[in-house]
LOFI-101751 format. One record per residue (C-alpha): x, y, z; residue number from 1. Coordinates in nm, 2 decimals. Layout:
<rs>
<r c1="X" c2="Y" c3="Z" i="NUM"/>
...
</rs>
This chain:
<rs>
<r c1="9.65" c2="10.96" c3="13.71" i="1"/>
<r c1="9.77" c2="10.60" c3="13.63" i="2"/>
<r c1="9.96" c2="10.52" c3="13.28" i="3"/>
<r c1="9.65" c2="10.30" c3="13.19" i="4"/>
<r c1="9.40" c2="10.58" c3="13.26" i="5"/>
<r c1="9.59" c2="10.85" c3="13.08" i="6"/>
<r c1="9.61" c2="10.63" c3="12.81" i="7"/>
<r c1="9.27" c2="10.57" c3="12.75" i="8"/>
<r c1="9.18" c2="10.90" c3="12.81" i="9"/>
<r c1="9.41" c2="11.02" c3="12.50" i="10"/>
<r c1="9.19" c2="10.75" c3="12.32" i="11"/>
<r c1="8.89" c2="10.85" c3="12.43" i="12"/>
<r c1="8.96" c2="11.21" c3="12.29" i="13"/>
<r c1="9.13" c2="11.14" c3="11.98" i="14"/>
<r c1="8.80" c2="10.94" c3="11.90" i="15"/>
<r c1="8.60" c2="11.19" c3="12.04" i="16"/>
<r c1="8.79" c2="11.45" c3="11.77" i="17"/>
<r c1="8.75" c2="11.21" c3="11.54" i="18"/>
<r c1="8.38" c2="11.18" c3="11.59" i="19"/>
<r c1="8.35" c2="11.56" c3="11.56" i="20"/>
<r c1="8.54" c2="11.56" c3="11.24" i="21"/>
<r c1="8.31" c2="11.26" c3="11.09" i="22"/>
<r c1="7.95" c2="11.43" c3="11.20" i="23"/>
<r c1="8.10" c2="11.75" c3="11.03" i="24"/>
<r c1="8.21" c2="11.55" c3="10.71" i="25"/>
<r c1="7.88" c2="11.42" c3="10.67" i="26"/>
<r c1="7.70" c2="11.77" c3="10.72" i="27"/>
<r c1="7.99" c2="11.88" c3="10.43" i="28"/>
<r c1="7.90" c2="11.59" c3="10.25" i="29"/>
<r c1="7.55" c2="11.65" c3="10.22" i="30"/>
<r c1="7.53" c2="11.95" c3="10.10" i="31"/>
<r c1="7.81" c2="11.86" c3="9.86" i="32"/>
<r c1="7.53" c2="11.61" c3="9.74" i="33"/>
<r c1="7.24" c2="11.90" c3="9.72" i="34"/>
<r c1="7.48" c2="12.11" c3="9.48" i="35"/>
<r c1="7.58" c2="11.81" c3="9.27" i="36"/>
<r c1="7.88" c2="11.70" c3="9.47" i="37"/>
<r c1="7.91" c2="11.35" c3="9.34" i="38"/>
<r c1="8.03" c2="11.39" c3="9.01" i="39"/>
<r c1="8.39" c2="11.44" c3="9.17" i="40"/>
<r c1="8.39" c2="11.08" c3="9.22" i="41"/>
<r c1="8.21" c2="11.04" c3="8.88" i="42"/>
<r c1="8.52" c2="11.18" c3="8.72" i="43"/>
<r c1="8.74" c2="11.01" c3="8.92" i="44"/>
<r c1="8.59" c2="10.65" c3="8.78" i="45"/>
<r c1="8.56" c2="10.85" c3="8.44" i="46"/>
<r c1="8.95" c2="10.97" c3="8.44" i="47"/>
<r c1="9.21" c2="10.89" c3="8.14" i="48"/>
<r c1="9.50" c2="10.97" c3="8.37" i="49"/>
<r c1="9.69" c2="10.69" c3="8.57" i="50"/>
<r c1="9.66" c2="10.81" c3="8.92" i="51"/>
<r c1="9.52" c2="10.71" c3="9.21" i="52"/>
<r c1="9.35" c2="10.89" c3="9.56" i="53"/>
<r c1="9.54" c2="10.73" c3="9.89" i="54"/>
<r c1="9.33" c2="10.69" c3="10.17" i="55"/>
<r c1="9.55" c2="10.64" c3="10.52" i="56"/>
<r c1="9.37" c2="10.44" c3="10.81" i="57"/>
<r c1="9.29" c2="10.77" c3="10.99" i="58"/>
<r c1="9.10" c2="10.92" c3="10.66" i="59"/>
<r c1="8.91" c2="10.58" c3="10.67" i="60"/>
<r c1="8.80" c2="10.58" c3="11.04" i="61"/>
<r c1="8.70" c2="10.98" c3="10.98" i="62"/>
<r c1="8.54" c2="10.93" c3="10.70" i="63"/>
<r c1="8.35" c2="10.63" c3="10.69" i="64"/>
<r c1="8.10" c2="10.63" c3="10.94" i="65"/>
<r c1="7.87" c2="10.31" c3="11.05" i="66"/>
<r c1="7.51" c2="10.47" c3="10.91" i="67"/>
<r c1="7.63" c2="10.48" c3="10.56" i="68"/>
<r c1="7.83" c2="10.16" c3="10.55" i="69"/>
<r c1="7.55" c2="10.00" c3="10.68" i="70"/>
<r c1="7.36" c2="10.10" c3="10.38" i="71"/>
<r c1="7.61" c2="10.06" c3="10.19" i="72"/>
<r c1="7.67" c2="9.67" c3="10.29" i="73"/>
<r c1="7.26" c2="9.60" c3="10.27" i="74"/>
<r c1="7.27" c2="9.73" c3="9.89" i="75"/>
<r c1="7.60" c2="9.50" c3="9.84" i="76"/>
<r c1="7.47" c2="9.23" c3="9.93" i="77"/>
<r c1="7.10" c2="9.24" c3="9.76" i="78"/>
<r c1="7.36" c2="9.29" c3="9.45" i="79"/>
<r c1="7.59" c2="8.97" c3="9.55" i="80"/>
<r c1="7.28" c2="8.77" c3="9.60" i="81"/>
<r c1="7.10" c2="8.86" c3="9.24" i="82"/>
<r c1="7.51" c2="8.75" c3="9.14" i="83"/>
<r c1="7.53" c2="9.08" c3="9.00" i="84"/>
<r c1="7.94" c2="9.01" c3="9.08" i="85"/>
<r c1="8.22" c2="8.80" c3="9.00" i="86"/>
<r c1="8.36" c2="8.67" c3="9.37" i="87"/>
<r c1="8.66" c2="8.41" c3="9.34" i="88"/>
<r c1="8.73" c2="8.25" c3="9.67" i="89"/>
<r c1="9.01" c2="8.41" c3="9.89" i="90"/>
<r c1="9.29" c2="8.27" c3="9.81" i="91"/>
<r c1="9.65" c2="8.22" c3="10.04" i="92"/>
<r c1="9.99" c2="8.19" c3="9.94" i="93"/>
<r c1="10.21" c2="8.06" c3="10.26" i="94"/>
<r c1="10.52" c2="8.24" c3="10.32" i="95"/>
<r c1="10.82" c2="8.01" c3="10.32" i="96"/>
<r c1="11.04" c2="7.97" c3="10.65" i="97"/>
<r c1="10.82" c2="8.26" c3="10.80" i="98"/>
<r c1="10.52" c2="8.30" c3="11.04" i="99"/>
<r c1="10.27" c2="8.45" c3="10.79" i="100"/>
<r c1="10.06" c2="8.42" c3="10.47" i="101"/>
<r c1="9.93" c2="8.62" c3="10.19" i="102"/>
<r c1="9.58" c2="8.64" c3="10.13" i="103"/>
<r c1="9.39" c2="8.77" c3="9.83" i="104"/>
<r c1="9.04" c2="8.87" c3="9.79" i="105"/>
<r c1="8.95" c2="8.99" c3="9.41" i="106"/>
<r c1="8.65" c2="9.04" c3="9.34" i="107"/>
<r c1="8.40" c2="9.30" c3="9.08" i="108"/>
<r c1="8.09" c2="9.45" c3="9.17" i="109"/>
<r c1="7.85" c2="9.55" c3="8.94" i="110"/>
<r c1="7.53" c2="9.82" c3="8.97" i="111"/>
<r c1="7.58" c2="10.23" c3="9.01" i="112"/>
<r c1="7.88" c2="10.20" c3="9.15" i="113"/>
<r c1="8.05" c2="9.93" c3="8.89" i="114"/>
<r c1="8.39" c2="9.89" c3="8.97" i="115"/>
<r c1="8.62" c2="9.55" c3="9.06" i="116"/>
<r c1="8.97" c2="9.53" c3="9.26" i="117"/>
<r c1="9.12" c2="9.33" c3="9.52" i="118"/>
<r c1="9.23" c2="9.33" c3="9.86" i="119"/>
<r c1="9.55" c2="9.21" c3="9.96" i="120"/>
<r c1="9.61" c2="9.09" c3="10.31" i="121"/>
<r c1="9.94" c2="9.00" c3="10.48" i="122"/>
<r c1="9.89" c2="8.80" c3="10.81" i="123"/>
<r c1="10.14" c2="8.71" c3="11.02" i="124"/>
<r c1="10.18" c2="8.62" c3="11.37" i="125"/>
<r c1="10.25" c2="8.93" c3="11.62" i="126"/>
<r c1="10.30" c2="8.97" c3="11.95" i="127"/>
<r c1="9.99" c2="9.03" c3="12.18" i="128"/>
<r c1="9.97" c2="9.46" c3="12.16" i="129"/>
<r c1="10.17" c2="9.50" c3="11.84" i="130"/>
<r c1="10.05" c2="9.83" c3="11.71" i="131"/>
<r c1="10.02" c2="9.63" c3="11.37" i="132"/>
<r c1="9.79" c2="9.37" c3="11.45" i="133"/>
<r c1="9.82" c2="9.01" c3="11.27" i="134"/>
<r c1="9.65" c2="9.17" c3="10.96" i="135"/>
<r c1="9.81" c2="9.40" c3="10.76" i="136"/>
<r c1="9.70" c2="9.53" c3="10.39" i="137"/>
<r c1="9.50" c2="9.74" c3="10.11" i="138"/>
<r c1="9.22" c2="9.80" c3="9.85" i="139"/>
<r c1="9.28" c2="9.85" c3="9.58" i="140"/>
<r c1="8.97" c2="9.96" c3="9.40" i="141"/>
<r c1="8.93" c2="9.99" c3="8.95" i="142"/>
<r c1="8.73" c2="10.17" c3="8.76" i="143"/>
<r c1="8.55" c2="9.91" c3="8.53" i="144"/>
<r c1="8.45" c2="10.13" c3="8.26" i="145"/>
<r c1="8.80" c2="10.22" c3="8.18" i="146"/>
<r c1="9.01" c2="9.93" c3="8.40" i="147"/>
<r c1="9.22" c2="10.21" c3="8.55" i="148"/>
<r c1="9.31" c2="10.20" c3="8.93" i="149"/>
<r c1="9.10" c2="10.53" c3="9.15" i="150"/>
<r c1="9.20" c2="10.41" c3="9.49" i="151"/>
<r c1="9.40" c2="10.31" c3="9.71" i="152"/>
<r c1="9.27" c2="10.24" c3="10.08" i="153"/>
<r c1="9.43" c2="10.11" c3="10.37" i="154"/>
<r c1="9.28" c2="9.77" c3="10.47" i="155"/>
<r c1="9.28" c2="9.74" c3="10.85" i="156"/>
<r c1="9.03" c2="9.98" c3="10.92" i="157"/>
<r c1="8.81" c2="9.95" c3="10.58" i="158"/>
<r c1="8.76" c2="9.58" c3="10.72" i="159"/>
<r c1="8.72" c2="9.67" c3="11.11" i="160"/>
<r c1="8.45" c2="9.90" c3="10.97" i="161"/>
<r c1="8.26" c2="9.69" c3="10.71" i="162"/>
<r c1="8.25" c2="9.39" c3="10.94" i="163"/>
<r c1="8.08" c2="9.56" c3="11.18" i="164"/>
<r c1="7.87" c2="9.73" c3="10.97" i="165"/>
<r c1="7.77" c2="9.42" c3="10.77" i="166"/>
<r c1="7.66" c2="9.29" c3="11.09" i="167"/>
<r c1="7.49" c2="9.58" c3="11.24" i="168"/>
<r c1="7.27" c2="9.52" c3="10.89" i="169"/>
<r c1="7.23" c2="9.14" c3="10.93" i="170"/>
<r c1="7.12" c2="9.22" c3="11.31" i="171"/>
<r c1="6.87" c2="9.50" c3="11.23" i="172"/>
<r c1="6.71" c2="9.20" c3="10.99" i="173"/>
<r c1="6.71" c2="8.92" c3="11.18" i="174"/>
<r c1="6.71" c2="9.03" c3="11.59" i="175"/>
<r c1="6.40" c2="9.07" c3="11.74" i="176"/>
<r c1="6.27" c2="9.43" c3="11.75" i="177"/>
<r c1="6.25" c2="9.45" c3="12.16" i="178"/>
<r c1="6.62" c2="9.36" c3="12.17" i="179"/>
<r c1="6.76" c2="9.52" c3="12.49" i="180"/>
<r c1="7.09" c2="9.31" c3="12.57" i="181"/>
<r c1="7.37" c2="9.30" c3="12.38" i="182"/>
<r c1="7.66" c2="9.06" c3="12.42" i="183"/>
<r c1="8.01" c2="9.13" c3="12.25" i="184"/>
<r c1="8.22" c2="8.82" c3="12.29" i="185"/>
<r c1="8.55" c2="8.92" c3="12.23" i="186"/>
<r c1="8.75" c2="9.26" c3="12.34" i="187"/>
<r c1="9.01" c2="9.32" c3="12.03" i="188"/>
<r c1="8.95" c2="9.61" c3="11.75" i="189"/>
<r c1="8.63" c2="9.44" c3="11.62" i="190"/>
<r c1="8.50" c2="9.40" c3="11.96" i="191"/>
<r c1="8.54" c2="9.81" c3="11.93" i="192"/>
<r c1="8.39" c2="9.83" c3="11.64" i="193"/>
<r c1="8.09" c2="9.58" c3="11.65" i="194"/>
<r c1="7.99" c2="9.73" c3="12.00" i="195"/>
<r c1="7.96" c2="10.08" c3="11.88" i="196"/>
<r c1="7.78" c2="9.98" c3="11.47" i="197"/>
<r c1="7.53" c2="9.71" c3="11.63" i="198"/>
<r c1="7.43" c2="9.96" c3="11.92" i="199"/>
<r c1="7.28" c2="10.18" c3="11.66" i="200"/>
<r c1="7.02" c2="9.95" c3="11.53" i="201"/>
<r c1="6.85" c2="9.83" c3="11.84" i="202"/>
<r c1="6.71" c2="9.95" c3="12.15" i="203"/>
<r c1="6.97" c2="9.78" c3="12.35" i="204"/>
<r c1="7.00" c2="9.93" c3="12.73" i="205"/>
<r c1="7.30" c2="9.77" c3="12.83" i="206"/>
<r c1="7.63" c2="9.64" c3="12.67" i="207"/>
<r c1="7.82" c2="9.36" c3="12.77" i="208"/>
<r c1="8.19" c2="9.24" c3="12.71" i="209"/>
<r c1="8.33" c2="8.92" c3="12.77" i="210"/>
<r c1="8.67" c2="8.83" c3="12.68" i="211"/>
<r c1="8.94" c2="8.51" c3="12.82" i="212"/>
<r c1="9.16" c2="8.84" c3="12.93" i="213"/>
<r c1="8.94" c2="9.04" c3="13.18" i="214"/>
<r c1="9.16" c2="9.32" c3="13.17" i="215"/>
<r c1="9.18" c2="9.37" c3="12.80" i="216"/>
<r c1="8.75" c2="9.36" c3="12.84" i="217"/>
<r c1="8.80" c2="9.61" c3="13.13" i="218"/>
<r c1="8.99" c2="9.86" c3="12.89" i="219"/>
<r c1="8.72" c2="9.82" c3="12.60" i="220"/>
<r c1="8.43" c2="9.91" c3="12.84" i="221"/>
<r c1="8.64" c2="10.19" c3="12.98" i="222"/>
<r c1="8.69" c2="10.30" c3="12.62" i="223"/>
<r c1="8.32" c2="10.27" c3="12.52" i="224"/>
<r c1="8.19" c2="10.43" c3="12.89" i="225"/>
<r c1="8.33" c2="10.74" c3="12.73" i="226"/>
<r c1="8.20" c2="10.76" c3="12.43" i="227"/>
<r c1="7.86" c2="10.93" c3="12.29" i="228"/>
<r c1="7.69" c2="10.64" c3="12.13" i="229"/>
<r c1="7.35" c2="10.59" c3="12.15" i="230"/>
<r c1="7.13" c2="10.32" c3="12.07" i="231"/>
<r c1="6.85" c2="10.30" c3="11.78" i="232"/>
<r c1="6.63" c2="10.53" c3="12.08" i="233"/>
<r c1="6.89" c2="10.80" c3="12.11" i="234"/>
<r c1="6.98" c2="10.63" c3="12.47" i="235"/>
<r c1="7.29" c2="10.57" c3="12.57" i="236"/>
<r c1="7.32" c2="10.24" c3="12.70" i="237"/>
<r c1="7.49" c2="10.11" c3="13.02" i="238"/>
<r c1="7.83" c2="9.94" c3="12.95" i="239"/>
<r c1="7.97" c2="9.64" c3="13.15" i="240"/>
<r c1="8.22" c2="9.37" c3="13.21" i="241"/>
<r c1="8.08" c2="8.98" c3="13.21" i="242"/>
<r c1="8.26" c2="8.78" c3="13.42" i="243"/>
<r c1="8.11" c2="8.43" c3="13.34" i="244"/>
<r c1="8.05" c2="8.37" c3="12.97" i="245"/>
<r c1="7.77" c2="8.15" c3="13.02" i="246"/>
<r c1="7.53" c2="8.33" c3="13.22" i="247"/>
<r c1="7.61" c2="8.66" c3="13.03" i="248"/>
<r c1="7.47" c2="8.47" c3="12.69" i="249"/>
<r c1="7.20" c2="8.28" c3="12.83" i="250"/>
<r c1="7.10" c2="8.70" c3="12.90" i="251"/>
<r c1="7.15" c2="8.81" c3="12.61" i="252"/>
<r c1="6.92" c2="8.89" c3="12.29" i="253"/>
<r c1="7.18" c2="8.96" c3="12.05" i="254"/>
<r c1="7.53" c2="8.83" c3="12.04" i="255"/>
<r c1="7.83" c2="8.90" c3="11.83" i="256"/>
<r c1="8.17" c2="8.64" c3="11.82" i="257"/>
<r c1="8.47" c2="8.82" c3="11.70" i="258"/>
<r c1="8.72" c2="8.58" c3="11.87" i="259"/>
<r c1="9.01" c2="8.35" c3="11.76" i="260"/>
<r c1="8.89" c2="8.07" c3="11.91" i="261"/>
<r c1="9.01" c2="7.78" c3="11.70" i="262"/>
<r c1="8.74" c2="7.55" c3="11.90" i="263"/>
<r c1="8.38" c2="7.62" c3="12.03" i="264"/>
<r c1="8.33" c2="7.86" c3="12.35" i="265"/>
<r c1="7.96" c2="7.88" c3="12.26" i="266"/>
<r c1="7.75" c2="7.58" c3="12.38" i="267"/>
<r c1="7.42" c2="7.54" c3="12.26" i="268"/>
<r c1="7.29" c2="7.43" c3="12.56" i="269"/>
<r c1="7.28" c2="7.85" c3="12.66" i="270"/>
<r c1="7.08" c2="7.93" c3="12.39" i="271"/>
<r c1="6.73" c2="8.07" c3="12.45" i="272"/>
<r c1="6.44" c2="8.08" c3="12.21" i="273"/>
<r c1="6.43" c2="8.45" c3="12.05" i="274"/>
<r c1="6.82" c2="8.50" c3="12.06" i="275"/>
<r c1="6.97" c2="8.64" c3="11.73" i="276"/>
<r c1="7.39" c2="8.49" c3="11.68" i="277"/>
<r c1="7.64" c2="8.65" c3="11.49" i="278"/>
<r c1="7.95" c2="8.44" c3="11.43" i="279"/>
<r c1="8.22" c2="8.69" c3="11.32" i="280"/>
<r c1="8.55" c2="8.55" c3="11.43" i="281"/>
<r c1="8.62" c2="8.23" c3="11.24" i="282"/>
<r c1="8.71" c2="8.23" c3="10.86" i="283"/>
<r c1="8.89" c2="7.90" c3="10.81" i="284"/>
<r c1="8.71" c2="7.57" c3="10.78" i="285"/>
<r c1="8.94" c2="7.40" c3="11.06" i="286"/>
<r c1="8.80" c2="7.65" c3="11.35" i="287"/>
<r c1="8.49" c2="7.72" c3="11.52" i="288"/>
<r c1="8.33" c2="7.98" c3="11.76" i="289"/>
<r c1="8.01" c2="7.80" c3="11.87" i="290"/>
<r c1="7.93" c2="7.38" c3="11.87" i="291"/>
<r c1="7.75" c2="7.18" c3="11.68" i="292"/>
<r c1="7.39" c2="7.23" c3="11.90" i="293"/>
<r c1="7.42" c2="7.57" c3="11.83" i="294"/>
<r c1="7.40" c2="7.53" c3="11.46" i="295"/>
<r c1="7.12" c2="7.29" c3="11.48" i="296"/>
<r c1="6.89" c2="7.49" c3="11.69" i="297"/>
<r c1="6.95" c2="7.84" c3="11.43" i="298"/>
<r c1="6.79" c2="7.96" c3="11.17" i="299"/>
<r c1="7.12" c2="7.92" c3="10.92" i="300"/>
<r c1="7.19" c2="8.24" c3="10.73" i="301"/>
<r c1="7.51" c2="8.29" c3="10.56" i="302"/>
<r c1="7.66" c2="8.59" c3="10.31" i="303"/>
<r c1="7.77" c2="8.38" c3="10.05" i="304"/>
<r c1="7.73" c2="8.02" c3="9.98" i="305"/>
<r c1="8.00" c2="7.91" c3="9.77" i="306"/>
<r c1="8.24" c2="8.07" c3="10.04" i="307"/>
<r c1="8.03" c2="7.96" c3="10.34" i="308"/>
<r c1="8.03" c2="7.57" c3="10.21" i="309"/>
<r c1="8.44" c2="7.66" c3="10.13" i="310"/>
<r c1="8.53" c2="7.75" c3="10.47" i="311"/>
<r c1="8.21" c2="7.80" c3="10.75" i="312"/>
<r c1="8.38" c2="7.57" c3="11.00" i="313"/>
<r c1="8.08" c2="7.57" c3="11.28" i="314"/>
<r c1="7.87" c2="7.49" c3="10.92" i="315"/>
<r c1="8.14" c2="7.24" c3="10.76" i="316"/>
<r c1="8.23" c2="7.05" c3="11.11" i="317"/>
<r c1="7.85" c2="7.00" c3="11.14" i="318"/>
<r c1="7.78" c2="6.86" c3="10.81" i="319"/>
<r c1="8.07" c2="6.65" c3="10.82" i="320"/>
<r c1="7.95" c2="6.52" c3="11.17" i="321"/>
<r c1="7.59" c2="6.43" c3="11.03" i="322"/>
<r c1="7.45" c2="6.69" c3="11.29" i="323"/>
<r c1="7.29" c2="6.93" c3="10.98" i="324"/>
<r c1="7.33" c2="6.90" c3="10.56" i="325"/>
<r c1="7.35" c2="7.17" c3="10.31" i="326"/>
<r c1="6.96" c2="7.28" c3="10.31" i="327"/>
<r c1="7.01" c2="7.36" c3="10.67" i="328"/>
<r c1="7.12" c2="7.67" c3="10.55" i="329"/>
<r c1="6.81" c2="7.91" c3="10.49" i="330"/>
<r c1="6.95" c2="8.20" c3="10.28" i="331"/>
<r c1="7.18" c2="8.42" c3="10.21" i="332"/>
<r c1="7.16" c2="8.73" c3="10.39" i="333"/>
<r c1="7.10" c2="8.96" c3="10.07" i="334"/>
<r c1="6.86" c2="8.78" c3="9.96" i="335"/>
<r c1="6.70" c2="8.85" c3="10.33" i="336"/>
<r c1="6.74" c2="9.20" c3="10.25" i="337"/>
<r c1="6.55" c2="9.19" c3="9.95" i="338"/>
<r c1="6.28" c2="8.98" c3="10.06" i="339"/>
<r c1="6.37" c2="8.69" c3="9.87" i="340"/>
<r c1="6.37" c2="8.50" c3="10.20" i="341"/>
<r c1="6.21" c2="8.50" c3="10.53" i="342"/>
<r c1="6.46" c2="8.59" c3="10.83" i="343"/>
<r c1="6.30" c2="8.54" c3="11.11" i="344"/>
<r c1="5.99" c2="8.35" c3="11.12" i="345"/>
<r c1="5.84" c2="8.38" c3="11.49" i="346"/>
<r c1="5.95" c2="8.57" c3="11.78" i="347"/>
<r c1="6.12" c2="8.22" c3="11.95" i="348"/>
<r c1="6.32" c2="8.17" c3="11.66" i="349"/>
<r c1="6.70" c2="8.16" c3="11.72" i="350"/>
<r c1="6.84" c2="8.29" c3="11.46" i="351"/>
<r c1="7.22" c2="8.29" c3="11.31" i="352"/>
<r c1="7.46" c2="8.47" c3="11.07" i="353"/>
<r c1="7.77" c2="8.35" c3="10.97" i="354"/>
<r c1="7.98" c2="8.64" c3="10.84" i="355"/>
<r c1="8.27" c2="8.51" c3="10.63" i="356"/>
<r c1="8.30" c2="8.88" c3="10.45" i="357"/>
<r c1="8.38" c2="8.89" c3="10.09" i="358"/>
<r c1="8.52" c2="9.15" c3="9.84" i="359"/>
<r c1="8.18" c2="9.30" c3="9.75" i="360"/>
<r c1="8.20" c2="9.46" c3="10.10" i="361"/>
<r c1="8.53" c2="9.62" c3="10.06" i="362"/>
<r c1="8.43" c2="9.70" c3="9.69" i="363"/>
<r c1="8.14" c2="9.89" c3="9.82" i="364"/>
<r c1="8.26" c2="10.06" c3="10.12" i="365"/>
<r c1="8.56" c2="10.14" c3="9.95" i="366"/>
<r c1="8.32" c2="10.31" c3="9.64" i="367"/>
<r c1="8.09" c2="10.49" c3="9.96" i="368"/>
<r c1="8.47" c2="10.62" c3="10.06" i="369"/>
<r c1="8.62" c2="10.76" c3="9.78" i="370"/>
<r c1="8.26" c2="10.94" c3="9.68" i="371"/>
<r c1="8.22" c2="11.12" c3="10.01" i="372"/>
<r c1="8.61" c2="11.18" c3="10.00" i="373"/>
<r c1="8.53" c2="11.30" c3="9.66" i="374"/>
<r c1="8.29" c2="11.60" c3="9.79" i="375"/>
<r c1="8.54" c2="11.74" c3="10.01" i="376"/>
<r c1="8.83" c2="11.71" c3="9.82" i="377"/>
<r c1="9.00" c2="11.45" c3="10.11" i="378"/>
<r c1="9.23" c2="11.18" c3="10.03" i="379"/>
<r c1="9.61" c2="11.29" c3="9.86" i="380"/>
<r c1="9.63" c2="11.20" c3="9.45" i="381"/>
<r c1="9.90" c2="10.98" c3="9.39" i="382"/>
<r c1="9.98" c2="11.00" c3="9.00" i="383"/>
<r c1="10.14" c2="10.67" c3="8.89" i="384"/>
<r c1="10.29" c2="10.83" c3="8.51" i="385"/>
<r c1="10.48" c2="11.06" c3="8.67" i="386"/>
</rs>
């Protein structure tokens, strides 16, 4: 067997493990639930002490599954909508003489789960494989009834997870029901991610990556071939490399960007009347997945507006090119979710969500975390008076 096969075969089952634990966590978690197993994680936002539960990366990828963060982002977002939140625009602070920044995301969230806190992101410039990535950081969740800190959760993979999540909700909104071909364009950890959260929500038979590195899309596929995800039918769908970008959109009902493409790869001359678009990759106002024709032809749907018209770049490099003004975009997502806005209209619409992910998300995932955590007794408690 071949280093790159054994390789992804250790992956394959530490995911595979993983998944077991999860589906068991969830069966513990429910019946936590039936006997009354949330007020664990009522005391913990309740709690006098100064102490908080630490959640690794690995307790975040067991515990956290798509389903519930999926709910968990639709219910965030209806709240961030109504402005039931306070959301200050990520800020960064440049570090000097090196190749990185660090980024901040406060943010509080009101409702059941009331509670603010902030996300702190170091990104720096890796090489290609690092084991770190380019984004580094942590959540650091408060309780707001007593502005004591109850968590702390590694960032990476509460991101990687909520992403994807947030857009497996935006896609079972907006995509057309008969959806059967999805397109991931991109092959990094949110390629992984976004494959396996927006599978669940559609019918889709088959799978496709693309990626500028075919080998790197070769791996993903080899990765997802042997896992036991199944589409919103209970099928398991067929899962394939696209050698040719355009011809594998112009195929495709729903497509996903999680690239770090600083200029457009997406033409709109491949779009197709009943397509649904979600543009993941791009955060900054200077970059852009998809070109201008793309964002005219969509149905515009974004997740925030101050922070879409702060740093959208397809949205902004439009605008500021006369191709499309402000009202060109239709809603925010939440309020889609709560019927404050029509999605999608016809079954030729093309329709688009920009994902630019703010705090709310972490906030809520982060609460869904530390309650089911709280059920089973997981996560370590770190006291901070000691």
């Amino acid at each position: 067997m071949g280093l790159h096969a054994a390789g992804t075969r250790r992956l394959v089952q530490r995911h595979r493990a993983r998944a077991q634990v999860r589906r068991s966590h969830a069966r513990t978690v429910c019946a936590a639930r039936r006997r009354g197993g949330d007020s664990g994680a009522d005391a913990l936002l309740a709690a006098a002490e100064l102490s908080v539960r630490v959640f690794t990366r690995s307790d975040v990828e067991t515990l956290l599954g798509y389903p519930a963060c999926i709910e968990e982002m639709r219910a965030a977002m209806i709240a961030t909508s109504a402005r039931r939140c306070v959301l200050p625009l990520r800020q960064f602070m440049p570090i000097p003489e090196r190749p990185g920044k660090l980024g901040l995301m406060p943010g509080y969230l009101g409702g059941n789960d009331e509670c603010f806190g902030v996300k702190i992101v170091s990104k720096f410039e890796r090489p290609a494989g690092d084991p770190h990535g380019s984004h580094v950081g942590a959540v650091m969740l408060f309780a707001a009834a007593t502005g004591l800190p109850v968590a702390l959760i590694e960032g990476g993979m509460l991101t990687a997870i909520r992403t994807a999540s947030m857009t497996a909700a935006a896609t079972a909104a907006l995509a057309r029901a008969d959806s059967r071909h999805l397109l991931i364009v991109g092959a990094g950890e949110e390629a992984w991610h976004h494959a396996r959260a927006v599978l669940g929500v559609r019918p889709f038979e088959s799978v496709t990556i693309w990626a500028r590195d075919s080998k790197r899309a070769g791996q993903l596929v080899a990765r997802l071939t042997m896992t036991h995800d199944e589409n919103s039918a209970g099928q398991r769908p067929r899962w394939q490399v696209a050698d040719d970008l355009a011809r594998a959109f112009s195929s495709a009902d729903v497509v996903c960007t999680v690239t770090s493409a600083k200029t457009p790869i997406i033409s709109g001359e491949w779009c197709r009347a009943g397509q649904h678009l979600n543009l993941v990759g791009s955060a900054i106002p200077t970059t852009a997945e998809v070109d201008d024709l793309t964002v005219s032809r969509a149905r515009f749907f974004v997740d925030y507006r101050e922070a879409a018209f702060a740093a959208a770049g397809e949205l902004l490099g439009a605008i500021s090119r006369g191709v499309v003004d402000a009202s060109h975009v239709r809603g925010e997502i939440g309020e889609v979710f709560a019927g404050h806005c029509t999605g999608r209209e016809t079954d030729t619409d093309i329709t688009l969500y920009k994902s630019l992910g703010v705090t709310t998300q972490d906030l809520a995932a982060g609460m869904r975390l530390m309650r089911d955590a709280a059920a089973i007794g997981a996560g370590v408690e770190l006291a901070l008076d000691a």
